[in-house]
N, C-alpha and C positions, 0 to 999 in steps of 0.2 A: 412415532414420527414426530412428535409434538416435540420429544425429549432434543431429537436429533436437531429439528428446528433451533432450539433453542440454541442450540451448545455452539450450530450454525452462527448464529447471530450474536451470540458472547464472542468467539471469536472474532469476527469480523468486525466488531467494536474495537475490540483487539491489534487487531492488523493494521487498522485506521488509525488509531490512535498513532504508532509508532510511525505509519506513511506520511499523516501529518507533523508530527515532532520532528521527523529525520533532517525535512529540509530546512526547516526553522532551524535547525543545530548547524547546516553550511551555512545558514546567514550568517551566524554568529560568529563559525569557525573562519567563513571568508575575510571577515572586519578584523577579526582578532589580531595584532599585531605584537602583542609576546609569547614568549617561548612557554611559559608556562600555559598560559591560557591557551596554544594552540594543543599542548599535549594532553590538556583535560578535555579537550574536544575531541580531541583522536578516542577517549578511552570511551565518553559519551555514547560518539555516536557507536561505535564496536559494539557497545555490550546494546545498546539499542537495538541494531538490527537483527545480531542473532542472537542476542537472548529473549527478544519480544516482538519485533516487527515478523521476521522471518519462522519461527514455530508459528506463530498467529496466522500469520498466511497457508502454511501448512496446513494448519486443522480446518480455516476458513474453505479449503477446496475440498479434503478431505469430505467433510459434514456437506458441502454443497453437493459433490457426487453422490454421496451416499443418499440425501432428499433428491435429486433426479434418478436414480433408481428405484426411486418407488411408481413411476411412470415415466419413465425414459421416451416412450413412442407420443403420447403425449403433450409432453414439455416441450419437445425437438416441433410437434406440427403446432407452435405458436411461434409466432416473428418476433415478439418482446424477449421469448428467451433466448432466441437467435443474437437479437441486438446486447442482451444484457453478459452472453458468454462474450460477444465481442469485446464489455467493455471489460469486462475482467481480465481477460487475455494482455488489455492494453496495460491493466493495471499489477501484473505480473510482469507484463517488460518495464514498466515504469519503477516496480519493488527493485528487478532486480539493476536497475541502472541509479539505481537508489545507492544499493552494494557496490557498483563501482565506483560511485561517488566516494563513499567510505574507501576503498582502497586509495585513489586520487588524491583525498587527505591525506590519509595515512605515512603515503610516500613524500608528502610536500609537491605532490605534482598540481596542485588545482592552481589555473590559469583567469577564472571566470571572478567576477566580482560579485558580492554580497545582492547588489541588485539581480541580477539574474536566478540567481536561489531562490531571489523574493516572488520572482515570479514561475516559476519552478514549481516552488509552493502550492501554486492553487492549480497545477491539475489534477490532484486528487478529488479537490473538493468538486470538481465540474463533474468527475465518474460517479461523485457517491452521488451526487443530485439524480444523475442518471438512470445509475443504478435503482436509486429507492421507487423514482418514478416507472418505470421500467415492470418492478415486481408487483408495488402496490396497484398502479392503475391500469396494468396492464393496456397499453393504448393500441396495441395489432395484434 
């Protein structure tokens, strides 16, 4: 279980890592106003999501199912893990509108200014706070 833990938590650093980098790259990519600079941003964020953010995410659920299997009836009769799958759920539709963001580059359809990415940005950081408080202090 210790192993699974782990591998859990390597990924999820993982995941994080690219959720945080992705939008910091439409800031950049929003500002950017040449042709070259917009096309290195296109390649950026691409191989960011699915060659790192998006496997990362994968193994992060992965390895989390597989640690709630080991007491499934359990984990489900505490409220912290109730709140803590919520916030992940959120954080899965936030990955994947992360991916339409990248296609919305991609195509030269993004309408939104650099500001807005900037704040964009920090709702990850509001779930991992969440999150970590969530698992470790378990508060319900």
């Amino acid at each position: 279980m210790l192993w699974v833990k782990a591998l859990h938590i390597i990924s999820l650093v993982s995941w994080f890592a690219g959720i945080f980098y992705l939008p910091r790259l439409f800031v950049y990519h929003a500002a950017c106003e040449d042709r070259p600079g917009q096309e290195r941003f296109k390649v950026m964020e691409r191989k960011l999501y699915r060659g790192i953010t998006t496997p990362s995410m994968i193994a992060t659920i992965v390895f989390g199912v597989w640690l709630l299997s080991y007491n499934l009836p359990g984990y489900f009769s505490q409220g912290w893990m109730h709140a803590k799958l919520l916030l992940v759920a959120l954080l899965i539709a936030y990955h994947f509108y992360c991916g339409h963001l990248v296609r919305v580059f991609r195509e030269d359809r993004n309408t939104r200014s650099h500001v807005f990415y900037r704040w964009f940005n920090e709702l990850p950081v509001l779930i991992l706070v969440a999150v970590v408080i969530l698992a470790v202090v378990k508060p319900f």
